[in-house]
Structure formats: structure tokens, C-alpha cells
N, C-alpha and C positions, 0 to 999 in steps of 0.2 A: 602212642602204643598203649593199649591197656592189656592187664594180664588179670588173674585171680592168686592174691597173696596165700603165704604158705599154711597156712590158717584154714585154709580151703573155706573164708568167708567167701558170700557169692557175687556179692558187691565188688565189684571191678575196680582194680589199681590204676592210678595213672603214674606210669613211671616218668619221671621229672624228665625234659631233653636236655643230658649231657651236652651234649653239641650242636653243633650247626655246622650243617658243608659247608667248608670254607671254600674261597674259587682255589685253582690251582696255583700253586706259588713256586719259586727256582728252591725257596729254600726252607723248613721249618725249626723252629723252635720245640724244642722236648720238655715237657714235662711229666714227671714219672712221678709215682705213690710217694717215693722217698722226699720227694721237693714237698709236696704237701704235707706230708706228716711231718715237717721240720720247720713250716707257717701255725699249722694246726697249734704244736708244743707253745710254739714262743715265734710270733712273727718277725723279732729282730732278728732270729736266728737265720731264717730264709732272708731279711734283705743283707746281713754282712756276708753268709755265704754264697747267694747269686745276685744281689743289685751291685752290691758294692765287689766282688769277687774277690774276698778274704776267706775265703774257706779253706780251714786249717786240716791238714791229713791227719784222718787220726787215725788210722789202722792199727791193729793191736792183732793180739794172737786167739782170743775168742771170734774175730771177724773170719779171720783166714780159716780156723777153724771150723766153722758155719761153712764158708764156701764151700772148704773142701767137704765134708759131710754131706753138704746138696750133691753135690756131684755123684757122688759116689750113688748115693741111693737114688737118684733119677738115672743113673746109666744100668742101676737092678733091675729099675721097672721097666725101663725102656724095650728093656733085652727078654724080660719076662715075658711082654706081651707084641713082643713084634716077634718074638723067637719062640722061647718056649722057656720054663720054670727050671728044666736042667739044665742048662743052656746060662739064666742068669744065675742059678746057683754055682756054678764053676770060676765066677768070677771072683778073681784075688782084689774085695775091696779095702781090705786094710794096704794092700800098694796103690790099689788108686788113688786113696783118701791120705796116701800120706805124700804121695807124690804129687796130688793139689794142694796140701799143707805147705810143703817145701817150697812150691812154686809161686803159692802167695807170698808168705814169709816173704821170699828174696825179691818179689818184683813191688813190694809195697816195704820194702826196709825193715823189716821188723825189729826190735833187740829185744830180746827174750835170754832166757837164763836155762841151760841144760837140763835142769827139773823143771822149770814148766814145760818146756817142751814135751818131756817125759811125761810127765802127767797128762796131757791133749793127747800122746799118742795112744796111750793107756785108757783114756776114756772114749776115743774112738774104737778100738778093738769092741772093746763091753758094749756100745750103742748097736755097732754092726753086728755083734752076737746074737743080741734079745733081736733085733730089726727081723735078722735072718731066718730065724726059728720057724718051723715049719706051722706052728701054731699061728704063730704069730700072722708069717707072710696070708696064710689062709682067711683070718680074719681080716685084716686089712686090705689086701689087696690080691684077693682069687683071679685068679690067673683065665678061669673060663669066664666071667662074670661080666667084663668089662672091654671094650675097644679102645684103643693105646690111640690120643687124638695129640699128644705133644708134650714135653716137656720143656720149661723155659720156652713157653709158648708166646710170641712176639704180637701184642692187640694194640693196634694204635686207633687212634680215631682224631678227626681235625676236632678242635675246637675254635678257636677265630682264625681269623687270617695269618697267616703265617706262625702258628702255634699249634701242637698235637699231642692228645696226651698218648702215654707211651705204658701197657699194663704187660709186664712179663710173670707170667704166671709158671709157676713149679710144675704141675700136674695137672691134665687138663683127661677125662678118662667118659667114657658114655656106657650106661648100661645098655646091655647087648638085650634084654628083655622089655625095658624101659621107656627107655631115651632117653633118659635122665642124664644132667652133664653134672658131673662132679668135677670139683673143681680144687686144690689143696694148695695150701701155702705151707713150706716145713720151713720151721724152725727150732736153733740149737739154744737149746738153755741150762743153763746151771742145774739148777735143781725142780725145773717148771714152772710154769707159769702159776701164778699166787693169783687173791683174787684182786689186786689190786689192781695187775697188768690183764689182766679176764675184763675188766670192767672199764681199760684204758680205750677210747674212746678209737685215741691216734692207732692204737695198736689195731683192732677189730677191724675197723673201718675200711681197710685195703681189701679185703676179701670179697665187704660187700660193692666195692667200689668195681672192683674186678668182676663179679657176678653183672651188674650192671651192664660194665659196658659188654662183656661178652654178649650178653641177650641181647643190647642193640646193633654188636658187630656183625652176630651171625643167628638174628630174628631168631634167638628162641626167647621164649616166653618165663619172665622171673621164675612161675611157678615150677619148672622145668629143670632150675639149678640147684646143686647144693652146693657150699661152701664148707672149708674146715681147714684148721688148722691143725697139722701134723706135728706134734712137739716132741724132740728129742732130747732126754736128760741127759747132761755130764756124770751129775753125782747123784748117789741115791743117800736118803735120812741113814744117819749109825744107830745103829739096834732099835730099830724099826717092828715092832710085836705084829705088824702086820704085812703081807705081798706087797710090793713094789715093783714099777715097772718102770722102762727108760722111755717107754713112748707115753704119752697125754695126747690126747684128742678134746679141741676144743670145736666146739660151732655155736658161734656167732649167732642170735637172734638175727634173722635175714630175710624177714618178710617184707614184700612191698614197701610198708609204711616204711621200716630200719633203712631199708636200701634210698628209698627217697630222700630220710633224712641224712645219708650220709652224702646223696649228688647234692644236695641244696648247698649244703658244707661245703661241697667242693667246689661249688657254683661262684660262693662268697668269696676263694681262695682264688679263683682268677680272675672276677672283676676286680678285686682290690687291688692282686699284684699285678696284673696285663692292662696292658691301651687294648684298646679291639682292633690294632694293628698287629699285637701279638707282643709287643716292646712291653720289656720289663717300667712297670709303676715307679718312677724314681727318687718319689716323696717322702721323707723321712717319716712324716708322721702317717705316713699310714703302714706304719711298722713298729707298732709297739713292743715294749719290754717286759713280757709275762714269765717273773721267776717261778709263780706257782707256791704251792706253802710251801714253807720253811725250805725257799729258795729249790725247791725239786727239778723244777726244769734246769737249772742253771748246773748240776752236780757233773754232768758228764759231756757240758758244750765245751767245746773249745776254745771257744772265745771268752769262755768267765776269765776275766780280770786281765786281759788281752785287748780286745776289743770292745769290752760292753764290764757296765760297772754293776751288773746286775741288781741297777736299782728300779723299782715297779715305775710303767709310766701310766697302770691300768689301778683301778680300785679293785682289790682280789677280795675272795669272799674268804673269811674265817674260820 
């Protein structure tokens, strides 16, 4: 398939094949963004959580929190544009969103402490306040503008035999002038995205990944899609001399060339870990232990000093 990158060079893309029809199988294997971004970090981490199946729960209340915040605001959109703007404004998202809070919380065990709870509840109110704002909702997402194509939109595609990747994307939206397919990932964050996590390879790369395959699922053309991510703050800087806002909009460099480099990437990620049977790679060494500097990858796995001594098995650069 060739397209023209976002660049509008006139030199033709060639976008990498993700896949290969696989023949028809009774049963497949899933692999989703989150597998790969968990090889990408630190490859030991993907074979102790799915070669070896030690994959420790770690659910917290920033997680459940996220959940519930997606929810809430793809049930606004949904309703915005399959209904109408009065319609989604009427709806009580502070019950929804605390009502998916609760229902995380208790089906992932949460233990939390009555002030932080109180605090997530508090910080969701503020996020759905600014989200709602009539300013706001116009900018981001006009209601006449766009066609409602899905939310937690379910894209699979075969990859080898008995293997498929599996992309669920947030908001899937087409200009009604256009045709352009827009496409958004939201995410909950503390205080937004820094440029450290803007520039994290693991983190970007899902969008363009998703850009991809949607264009081979449903033949539209690279040139065709935008990508972004939707960022929703907790907390805003103290005495701040300047406006502040809860949302950050990030987009990804997602030209051709970016998109290709990040299927190669992913390319590398299932020949290393899959047979071309679809069976997980069950060789230890091709699972290395990348802490990263000053042991970064290692700060928030669960398996540090559990399952893995997080000592380098790779030469890291300085």
C-alpha cells in the first residue's frame, strides 16, 4: 500500500505489512499495545509477565481513576454526537465517574485511605468542570463538525498463525467536510505530560501504531488520519503567574516515515517473542534486563526485587 506522508512530500510511502492473513484458526492469541509497550520498556518484564505467567496485580487508585474518567467522557461524546449537545450535557458525570471509581476500587481490591479517595473525587469534579465548559467542549469536539465512528473501538488484525493484534482505541471521530479520521487516546495524569514522557518512545508509539493499523483495517490512506492524545490533569502548578488548563493536547509526529518506524518496532517485538505458530518464544535469553538509567524502568515494575534482581544484562548507554 503506498500513501503520501503528512508532510504532503510527493514521494510515495510505503507503509511496512503489519500482518499477514493468517489461515483460519479455532483459536487466537491477543496481543494488545499494553504487551508491547511492557517488551519495548524492559523485555524481562513481558517474559516474567506472559512467558513465565508471574504477572503481579498491581492496580492502584490512579488506575481506577483513569478508567473511570474514560468512561465518563466517551459516554459525553458518544451521546453528544449520536444525540445531541443538550442531551449530553444533562448527564450527571460526576455519578458516573464515581460510580466507575467504586466499581474499580472493589473489583481490583483496592486499599486506599479516606483522603485519597477524597482527593480523586475532588479532582474529578475540577477535570469534568473545565472538560464541560461550553468553550471548551466547542473547541475540542463541535458537535456539528464530526461523525461519531466509535468509542473503545475494537481493531484486530491476524498477525501469524494463531496470533492477532488487538487495538482498542478511545475515540474514533471523521470529518463530516473532510474525511479525515481522527483518532484520540485520553489519558489521566497528575500534572501532564513533561517533556520526558512527550519524548517517550513507549508512550507515543500506540497512537501511531493504531493510525496504522486502522488505515490497513479499513483502507484509508496514512495521509487521511490524525492522531492525538487527549491529556487530562489532576492538579494544576500553586500560584501559577500564568492560565492553566486541565486538558493538554499532545500529537505525536505521525508521518509515514514515524508510523513505519514504530511497525518495524513492532515487527522486532513479535518475531523475537512468537514462533510463527503464534506460541509464545520461551528462551530466556531473548529476554533481556533493561533497568534503563538510574534503574528508571525498574521504579514502578513489580517484579523489582521479587522476581528480577534488576541487574543490566544489556550494555546501556550513559
Amino acid at each position: 500500500m503506498e500513501v503520501t506522508d503528512n508532510n504532503n512530500n510527493s514521494e510515495p510511502a510505503t507503509v511496512p505489512q503489519i500482518v499477514s492473513q493468517a489461515p483460519t484458526v479455532s483459536k487466537r492469541r491477543t496481543v494488545s499495545y499494553s504487551q508491547y509497550s511492557s517488551w519495548f520498556v524492559c523485555p524481562q518484564r513481558f517474559y516474567l509477565d506472559r512467558v513465565m505467567g508471574l504477572k503481579i496485580k498491581d492496580a492502584n487508585l490512579n488506575l481506577c481513576f483513569g478508567t473511570a474518567i474514560h468512561e465518563a467522557i466517551q459516554k459525553y461524546i458518544e451521546i453528544l454526537y449520536t444525540i445531541d449537545a443538550p442531551t449530553a450535557d444533562s448527564l450527571d458525570l460526576n455519578k458516573i465517574t464515581k460510580e466507575a471509581f467504586d466499581r474499580e476500587i472493589a473489583k481490583n481490591k483496592v486499599i486506599y485511605t479516606e483522603d485519597e479517595y477524597t482527593g480523586f473525587i475532588f479532582d474529578s469534579k475540577d477535570i469534568l468542570m473545565e472538560f464541560c465548559k461550553n468553550t471548551n467542549r466547542l473547541k475540542h469536539f463541535p458537535s456539528g463538525k464530526y461523525e461519531f465512528l466509535g468509542v473503545e473501538l475494537k481493531v484486530t488484525q491476524p498477525i501469524l498463525n494463531n496470533l492477532e493484534f488487538l487495538a482498542l482505541i478511545d475515540l474514533v471521530l471523521k470529518d463530516k467536510k473532510t474525511g479525515r479520521i481522527r483518532i484520540i487516546d485520553f489519558k489521566t495524569s497528575s500534572m501532564g505530560w513533561n517533556k520526558w514522557q512527550i519524548d517517550d518512545e513507549s508512550k507515543y508509539s500506540q497512537v501511531l501504531l493504531y493510525k496504522a493499523i486502522y488505515s490497513k483495517k479499513y483502507n484509508v490512506p496514512l495521509s487521511q488520519i490524525d492522531v492525538e492524545f487527549f491529556i487530562l490533569k489532576r492538579k494544576l502548578m500553586d500560584k501559577c503567574r500564568f492560565p492553566q488548563s486541565r486538558i493538554q493536547n499532545f500529537i505525536p509526529l505521525n508521518t509515514s516515515t514515524a508510523v513505519n518506524k514504530s511497525v518495524r518496532k513492532f515487527t522486532s517485538f513479535i518475531n523475537e517473542c512468537f514462533t510463527t505458530e503464534g506460541a509464545y518464544n520461551t528462551k530466556p535469553e531473548a529476554y533481556p534486563k533493561v533497568p534503563g538509567k538510574a534503574k528508571k524502568n525498574c521504579k514502578y515494575c513489580a517484579h523489582k526485587k521479587v522476581n528480577c534482581d534488576a541487574k543490566s544484562d544489556v550494555i546501556e548507554d550513559d
